[in-house]
N, CA, C and O atoms as a GROMACS GRO file, in nm:
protein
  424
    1UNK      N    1   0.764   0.914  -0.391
    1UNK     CA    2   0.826   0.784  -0.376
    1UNK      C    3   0.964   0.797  -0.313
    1UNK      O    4   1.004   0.727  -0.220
    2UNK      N    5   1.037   0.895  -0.375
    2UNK     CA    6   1.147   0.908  -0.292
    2UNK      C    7   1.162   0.935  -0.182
    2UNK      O    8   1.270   0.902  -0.131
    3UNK      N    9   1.054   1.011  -0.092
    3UNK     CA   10   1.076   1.016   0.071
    3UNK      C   11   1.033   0.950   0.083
    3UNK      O   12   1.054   0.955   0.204
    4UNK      N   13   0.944   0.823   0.068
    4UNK     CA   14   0.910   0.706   0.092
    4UNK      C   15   1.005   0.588   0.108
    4UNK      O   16   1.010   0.505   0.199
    5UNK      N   17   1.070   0.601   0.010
    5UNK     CA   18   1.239   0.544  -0.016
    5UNK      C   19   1.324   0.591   0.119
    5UNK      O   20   1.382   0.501   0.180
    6UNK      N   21   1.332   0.695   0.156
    6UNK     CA   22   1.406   0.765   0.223
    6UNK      C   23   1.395   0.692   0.362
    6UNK      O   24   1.473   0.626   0.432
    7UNK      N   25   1.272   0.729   0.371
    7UNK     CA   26   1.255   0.674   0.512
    7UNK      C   27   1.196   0.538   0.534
    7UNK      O   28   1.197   0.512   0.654
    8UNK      N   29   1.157   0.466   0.477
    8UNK     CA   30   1.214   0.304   0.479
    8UNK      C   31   1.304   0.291   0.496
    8UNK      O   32   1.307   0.204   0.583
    9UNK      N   33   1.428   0.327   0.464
    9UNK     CA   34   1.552   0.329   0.471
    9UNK      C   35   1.608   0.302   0.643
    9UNK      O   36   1.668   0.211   0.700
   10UNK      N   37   1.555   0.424   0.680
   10UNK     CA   38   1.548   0.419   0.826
   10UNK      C   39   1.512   0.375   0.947
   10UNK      O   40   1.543   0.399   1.064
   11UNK      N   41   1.418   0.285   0.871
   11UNK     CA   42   1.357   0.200   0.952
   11UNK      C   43   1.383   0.037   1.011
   11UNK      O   44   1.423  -0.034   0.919
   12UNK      N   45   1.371  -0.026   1.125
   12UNK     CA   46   1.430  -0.158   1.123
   12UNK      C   47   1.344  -0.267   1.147
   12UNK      O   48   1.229  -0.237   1.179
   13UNK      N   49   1.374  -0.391   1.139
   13UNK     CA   50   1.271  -0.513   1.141
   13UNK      C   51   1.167  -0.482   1.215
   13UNK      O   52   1.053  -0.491   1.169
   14UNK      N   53   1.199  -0.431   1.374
   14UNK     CA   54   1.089  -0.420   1.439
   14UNK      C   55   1.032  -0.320   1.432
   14UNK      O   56   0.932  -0.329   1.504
   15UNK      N   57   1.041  -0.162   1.350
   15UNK     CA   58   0.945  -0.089   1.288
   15UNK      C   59   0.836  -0.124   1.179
   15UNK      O   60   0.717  -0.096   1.171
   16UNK      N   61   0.916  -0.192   1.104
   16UNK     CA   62   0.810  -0.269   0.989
   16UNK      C   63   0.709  -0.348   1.045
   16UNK      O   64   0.598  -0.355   0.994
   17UNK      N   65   0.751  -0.425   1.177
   17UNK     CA   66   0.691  -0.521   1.187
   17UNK      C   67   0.542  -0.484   1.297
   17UNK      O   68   0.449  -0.560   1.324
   18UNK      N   69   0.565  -0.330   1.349
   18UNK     CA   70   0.507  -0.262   1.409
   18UNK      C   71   0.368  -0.186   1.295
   18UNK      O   72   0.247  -0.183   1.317
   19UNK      N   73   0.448  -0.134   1.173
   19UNK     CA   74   0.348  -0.133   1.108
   19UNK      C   75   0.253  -0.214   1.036
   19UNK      O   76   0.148  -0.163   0.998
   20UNK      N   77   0.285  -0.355   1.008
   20UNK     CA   78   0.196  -0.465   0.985
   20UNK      C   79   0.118  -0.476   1.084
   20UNK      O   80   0.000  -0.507   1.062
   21UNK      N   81   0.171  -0.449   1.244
   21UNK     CA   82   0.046  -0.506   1.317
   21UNK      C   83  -0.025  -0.394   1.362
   21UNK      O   84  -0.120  -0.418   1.436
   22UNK      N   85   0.004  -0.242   1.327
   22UNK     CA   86  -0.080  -0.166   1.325
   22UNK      C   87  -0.217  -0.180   1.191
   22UNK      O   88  -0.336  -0.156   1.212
   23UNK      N   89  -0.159  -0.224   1.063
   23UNK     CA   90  -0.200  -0.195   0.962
   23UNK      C   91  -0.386  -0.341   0.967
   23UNK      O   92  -0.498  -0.341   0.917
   24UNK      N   93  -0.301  -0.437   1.064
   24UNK     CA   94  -0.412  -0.524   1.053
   24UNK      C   95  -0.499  -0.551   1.187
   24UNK      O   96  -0.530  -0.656   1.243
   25UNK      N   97  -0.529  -0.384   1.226
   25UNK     CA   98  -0.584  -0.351   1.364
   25UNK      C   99  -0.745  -0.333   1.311
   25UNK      O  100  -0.756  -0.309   1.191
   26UNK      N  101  -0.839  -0.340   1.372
   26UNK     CA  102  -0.973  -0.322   1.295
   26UNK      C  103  -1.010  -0.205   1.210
   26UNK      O  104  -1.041  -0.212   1.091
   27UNK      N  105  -1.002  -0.099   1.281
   27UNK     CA  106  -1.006   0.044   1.194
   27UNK      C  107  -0.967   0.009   1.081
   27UNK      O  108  -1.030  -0.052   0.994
   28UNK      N  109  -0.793   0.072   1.079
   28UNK     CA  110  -0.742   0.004   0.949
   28UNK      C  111  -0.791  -0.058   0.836
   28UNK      O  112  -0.824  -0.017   0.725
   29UNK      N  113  -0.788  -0.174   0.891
   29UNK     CA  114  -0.819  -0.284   0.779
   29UNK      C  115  -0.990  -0.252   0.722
   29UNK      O  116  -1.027  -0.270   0.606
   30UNK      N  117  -1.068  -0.207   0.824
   30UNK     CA  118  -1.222  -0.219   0.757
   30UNK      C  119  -1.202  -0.099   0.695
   30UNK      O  120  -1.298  -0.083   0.621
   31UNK      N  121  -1.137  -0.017   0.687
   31UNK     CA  122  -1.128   0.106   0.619
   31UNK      C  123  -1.121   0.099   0.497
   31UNK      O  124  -1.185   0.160   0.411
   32UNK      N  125  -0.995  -0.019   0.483
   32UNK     CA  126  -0.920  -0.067   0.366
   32UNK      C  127  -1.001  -0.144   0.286
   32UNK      O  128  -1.016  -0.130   0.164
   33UNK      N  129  -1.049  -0.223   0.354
   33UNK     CA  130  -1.106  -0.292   0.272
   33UNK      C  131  -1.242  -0.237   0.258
   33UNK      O  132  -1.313  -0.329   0.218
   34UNK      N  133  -1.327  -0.105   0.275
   34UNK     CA  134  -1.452  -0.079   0.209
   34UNK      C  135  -1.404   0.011   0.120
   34UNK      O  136  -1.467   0.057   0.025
   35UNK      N  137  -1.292   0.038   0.151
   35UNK     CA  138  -1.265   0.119   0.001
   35UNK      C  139  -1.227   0.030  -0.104
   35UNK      O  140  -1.245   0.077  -0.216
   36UNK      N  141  -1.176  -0.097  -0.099
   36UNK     CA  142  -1.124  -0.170  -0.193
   36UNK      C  143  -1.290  -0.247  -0.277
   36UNK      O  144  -1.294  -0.300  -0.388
   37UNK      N  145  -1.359  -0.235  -0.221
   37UNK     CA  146  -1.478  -0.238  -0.216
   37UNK      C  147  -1.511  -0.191  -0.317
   37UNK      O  148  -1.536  -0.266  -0.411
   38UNK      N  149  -1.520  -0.059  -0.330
   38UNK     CA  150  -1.587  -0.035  -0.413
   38UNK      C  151  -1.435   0.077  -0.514
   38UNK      O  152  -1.428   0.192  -0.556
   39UNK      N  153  -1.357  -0.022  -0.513
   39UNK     CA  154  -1.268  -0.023  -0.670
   39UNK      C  155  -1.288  -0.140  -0.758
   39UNK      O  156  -1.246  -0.252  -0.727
   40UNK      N  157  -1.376  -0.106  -0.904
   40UNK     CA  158  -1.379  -0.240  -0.995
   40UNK      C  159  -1.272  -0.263  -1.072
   40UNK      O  160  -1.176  -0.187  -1.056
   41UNK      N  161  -1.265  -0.321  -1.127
   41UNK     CA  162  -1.131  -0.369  -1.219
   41UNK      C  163  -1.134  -0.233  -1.323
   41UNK      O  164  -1.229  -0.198  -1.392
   42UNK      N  165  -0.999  -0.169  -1.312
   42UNK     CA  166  -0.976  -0.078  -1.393
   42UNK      C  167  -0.850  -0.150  -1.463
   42UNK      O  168  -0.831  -0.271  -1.454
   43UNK      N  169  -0.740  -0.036  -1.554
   43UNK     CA  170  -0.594  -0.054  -1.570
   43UNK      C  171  -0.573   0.024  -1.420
   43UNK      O  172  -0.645   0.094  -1.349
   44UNK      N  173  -0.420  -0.033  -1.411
   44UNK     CA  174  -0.375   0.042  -1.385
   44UNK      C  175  -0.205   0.075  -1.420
   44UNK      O  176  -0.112  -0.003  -1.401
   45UNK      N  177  -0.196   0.206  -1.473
   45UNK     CA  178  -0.085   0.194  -1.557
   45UNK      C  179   0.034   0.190  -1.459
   45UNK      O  180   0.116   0.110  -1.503
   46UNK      N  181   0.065   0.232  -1.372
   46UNK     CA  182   0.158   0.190  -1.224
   46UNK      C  183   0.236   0.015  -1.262
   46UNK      O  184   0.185  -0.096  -1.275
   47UNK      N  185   0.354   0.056  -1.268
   47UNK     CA  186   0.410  -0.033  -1.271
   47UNK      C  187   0.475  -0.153  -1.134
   47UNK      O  188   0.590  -0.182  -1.104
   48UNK      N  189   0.350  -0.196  -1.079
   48UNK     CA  190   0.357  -0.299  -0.954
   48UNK      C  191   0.487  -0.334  -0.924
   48UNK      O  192   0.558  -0.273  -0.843
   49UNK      N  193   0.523  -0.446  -0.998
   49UNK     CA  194   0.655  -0.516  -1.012
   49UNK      C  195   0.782  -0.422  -0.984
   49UNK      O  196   0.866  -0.431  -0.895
   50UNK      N  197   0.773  -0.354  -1.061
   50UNK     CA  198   0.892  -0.274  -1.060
   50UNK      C  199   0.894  -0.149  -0.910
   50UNK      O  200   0.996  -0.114  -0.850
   51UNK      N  201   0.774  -0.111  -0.885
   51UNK     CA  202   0.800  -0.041  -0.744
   51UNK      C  203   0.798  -0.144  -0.608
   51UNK      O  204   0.822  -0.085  -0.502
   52UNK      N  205   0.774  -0.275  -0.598
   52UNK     CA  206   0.735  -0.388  -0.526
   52UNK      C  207   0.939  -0.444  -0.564
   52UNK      O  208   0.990  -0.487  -0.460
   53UNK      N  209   1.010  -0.444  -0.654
   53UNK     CA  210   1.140  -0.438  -0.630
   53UNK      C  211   1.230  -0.358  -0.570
   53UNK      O  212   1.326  -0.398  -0.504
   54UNK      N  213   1.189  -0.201  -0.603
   54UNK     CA  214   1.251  -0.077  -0.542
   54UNK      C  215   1.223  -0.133  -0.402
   54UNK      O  216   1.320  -0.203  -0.372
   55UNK      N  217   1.141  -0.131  -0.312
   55UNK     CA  218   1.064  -0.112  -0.213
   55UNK      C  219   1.181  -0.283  -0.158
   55UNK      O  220   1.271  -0.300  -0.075
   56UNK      N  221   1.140  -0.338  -0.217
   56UNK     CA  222   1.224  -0.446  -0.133
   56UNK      C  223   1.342  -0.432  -0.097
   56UNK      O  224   1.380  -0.424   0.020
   57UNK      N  225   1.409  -0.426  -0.199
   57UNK     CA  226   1.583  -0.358  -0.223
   57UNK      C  227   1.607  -0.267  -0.115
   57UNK      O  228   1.727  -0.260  -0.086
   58UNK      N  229   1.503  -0.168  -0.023
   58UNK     CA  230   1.518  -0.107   0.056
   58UNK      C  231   1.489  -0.153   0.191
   58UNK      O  232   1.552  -0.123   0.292
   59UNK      N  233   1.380  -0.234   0.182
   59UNK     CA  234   1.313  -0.301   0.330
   59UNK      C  235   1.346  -0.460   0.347
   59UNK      O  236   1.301  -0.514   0.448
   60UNK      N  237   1.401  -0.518   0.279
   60UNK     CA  238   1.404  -0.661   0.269
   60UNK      C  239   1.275  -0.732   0.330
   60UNK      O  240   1.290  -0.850   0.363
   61UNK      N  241   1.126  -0.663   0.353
   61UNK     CA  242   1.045  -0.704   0.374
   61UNK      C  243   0.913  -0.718   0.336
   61UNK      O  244   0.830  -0.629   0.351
   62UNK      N  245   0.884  -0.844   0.278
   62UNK     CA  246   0.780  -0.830   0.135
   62UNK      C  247   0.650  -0.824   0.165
   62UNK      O  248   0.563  -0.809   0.078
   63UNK      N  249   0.625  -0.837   0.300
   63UNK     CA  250   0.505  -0.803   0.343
   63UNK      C  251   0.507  -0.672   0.378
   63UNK      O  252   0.394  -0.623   0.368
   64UNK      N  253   0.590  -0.594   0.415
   64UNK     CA  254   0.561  -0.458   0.403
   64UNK      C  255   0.550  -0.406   0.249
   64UNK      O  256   0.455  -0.335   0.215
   65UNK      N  257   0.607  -0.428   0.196
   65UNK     CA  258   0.631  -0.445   0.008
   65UNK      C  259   0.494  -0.454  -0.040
   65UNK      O  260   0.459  -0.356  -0.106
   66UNK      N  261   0.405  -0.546  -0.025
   66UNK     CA  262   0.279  -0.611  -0.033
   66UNK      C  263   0.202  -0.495  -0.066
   66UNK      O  264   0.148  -0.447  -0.166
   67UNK      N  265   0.222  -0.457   0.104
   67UNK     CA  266   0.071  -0.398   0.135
   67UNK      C  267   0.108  -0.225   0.097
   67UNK      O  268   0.008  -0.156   0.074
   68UNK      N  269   0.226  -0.165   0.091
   68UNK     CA  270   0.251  -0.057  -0.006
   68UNK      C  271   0.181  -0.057  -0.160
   68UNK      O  272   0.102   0.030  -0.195
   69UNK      N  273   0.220  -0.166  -0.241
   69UNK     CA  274   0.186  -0.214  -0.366
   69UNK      C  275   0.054  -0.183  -0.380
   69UNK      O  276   0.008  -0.092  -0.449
   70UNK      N  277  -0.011  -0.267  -0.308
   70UNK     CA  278  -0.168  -0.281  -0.254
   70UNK      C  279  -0.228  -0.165  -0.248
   70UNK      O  280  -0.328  -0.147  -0.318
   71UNK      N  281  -0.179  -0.064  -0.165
   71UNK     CA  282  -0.213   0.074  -0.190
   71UNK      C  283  -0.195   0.177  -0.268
   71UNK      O  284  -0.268   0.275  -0.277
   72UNK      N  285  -0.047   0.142  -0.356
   72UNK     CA  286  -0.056   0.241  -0.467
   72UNK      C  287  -0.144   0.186  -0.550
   72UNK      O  288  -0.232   0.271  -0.558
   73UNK      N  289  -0.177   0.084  -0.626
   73UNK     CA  290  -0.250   0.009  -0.658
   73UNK      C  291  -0.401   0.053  -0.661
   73UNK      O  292  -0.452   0.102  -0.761
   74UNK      N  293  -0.476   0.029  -0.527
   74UNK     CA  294  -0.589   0.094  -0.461
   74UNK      C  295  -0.614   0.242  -0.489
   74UNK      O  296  -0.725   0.278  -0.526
   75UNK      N  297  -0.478   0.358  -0.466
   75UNK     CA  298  -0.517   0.501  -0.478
   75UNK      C  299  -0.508   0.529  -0.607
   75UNK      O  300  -0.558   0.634  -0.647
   76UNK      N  301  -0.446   0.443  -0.695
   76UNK     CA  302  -0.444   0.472  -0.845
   76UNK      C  303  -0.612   0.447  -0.907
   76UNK      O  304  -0.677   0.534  -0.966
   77UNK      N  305  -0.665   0.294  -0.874
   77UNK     CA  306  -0.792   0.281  -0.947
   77UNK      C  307  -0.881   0.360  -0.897
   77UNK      O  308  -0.980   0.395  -0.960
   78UNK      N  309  -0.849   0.404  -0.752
   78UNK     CA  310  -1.029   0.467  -0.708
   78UNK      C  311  -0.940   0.550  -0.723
   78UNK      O  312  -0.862   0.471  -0.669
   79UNK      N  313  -0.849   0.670  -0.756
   79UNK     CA  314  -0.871   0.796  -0.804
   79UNK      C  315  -0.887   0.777  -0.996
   79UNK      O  316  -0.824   0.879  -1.024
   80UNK      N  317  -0.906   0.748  -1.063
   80UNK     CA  318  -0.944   0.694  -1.193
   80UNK      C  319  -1.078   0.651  -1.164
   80UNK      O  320  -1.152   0.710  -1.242
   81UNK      N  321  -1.126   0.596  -1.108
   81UNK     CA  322  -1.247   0.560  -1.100
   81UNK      C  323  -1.373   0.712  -1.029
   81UNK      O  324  -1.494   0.712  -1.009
   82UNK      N  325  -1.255   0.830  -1.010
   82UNK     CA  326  -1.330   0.944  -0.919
   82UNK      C  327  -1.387   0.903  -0.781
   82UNK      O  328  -1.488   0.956  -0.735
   83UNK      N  329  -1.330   0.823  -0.729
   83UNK     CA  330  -1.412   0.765  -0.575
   83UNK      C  331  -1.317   0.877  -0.410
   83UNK      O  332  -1.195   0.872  -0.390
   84UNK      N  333  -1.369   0.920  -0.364
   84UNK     CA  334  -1.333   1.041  -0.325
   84UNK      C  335  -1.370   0.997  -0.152
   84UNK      O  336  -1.489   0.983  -0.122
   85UNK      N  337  -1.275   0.980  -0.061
   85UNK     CA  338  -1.284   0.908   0.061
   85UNK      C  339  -1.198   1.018   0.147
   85UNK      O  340  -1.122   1.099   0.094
   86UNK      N  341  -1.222   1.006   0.284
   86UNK     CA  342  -1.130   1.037   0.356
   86UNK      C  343  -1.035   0.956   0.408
   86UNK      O  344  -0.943   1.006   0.473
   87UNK      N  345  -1.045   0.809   0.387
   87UNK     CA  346  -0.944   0.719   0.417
   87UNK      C  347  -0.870   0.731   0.311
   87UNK      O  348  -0.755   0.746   0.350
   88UNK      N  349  -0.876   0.733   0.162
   88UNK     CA  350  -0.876   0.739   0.025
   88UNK      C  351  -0.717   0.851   0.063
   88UNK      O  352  -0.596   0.830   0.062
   89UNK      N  353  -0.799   0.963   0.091
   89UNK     CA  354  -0.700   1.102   0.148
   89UNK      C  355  -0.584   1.066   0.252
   89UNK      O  356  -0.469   1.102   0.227
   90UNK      N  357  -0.609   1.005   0.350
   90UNK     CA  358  -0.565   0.957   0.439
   90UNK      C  359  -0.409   0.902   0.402
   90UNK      O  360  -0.301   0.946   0.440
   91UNK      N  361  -0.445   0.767   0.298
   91UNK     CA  362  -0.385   0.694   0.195
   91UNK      C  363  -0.253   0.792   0.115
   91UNK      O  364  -0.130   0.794   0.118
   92UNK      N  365  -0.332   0.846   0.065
   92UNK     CA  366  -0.241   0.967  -0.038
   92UNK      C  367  -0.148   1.034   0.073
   92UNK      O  368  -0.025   1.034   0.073
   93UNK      N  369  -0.238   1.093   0.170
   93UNK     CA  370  -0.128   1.205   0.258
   93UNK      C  371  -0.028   1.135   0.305
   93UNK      O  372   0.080   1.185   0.337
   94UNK      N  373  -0.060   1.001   0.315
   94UNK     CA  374   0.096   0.963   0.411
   94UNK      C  375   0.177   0.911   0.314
   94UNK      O  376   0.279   0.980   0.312
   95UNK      N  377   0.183   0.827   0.238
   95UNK     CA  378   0.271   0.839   0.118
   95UNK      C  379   0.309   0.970  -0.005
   95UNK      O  380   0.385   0.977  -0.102
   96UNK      N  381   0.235   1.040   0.044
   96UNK     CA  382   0.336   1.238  -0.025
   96UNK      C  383   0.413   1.258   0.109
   96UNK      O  384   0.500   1.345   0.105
   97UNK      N  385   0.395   1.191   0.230
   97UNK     CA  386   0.452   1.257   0.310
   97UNK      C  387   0.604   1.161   0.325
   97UNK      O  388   0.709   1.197   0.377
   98UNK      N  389   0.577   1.050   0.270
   98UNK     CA  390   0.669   0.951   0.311
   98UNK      C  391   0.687   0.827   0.373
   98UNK      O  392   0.789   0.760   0.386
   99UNK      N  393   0.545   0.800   0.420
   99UNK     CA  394   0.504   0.772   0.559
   99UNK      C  395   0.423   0.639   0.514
   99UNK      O  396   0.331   0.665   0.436
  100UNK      N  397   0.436   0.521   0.544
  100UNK     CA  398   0.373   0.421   0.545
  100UNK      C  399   0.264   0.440   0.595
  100UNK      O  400   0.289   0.471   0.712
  101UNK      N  401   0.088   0.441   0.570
  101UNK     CA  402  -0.056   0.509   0.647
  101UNK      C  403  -0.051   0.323   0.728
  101UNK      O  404  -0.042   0.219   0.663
  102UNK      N  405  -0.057   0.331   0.834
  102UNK     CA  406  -0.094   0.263   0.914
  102UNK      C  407  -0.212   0.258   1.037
  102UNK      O  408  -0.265   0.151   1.068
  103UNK      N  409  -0.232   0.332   1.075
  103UNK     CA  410  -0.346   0.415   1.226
  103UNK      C  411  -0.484   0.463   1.153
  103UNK      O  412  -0.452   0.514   1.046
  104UNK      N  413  -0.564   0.464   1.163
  104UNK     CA  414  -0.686   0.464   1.104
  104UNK      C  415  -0.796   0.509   1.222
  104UNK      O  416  -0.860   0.432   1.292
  105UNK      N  417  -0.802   0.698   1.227
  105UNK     CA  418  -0.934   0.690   1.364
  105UNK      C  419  -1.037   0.756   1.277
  105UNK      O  420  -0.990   0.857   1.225
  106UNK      N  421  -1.136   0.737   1.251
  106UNK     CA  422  -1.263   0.760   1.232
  106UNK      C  423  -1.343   0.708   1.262
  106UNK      O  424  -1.456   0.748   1.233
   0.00000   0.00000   0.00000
């Protein structure tokens, strides 16, 4: 979370706004959403609210905020749920790396 922090930081309106319209490119999104697919209602002990404040406080932008949330969210239940993806991976690697996952080729 903290190089995640980090480099949000660094970023400006029109980077964010570059990754929203990467994020709702077809790949992407059908990616996203067949994995969300098949996550059922679990817990999840991840405290939303409170990383969806961090995250703002840094980006002043709540649609980038959103769809971060959305994904810790997502990699928390389908890894609890054992659901094992390469988008799933995808997901994880770029947030350990820091990195908002936006680009989607498979």
């Amino acid at each position: 979370m903290d190089k995640l922090l980090l480099n949000l930081q660094q970023l400006d309106s029109d980077d964010l706004d570059f990754i929203l319209d990467q994020r709702d490119e077809d790949q992407f999104d059908k990616a996203w959403c067949s994995l969300n697919e098949l996550v059922t209602e679990t817990s999840c002990p991840l405290d939303l609210k409170e990383i969806f404040v961090k995250l703002s406080g840094v980006t002043n932008n709540h649609e980038v905020c959103s769809y971060i949330v959305d994904d810790f969210e997502l990699i928390n239940k389908a890894k609890e749920l054992g659901i094992n993806s390469k988008f799933l991976k995808y997901l994880e690697q770029s947030y350990e790396q820091g990195r908002v996952p936006c680009v989607w080729n498979s």
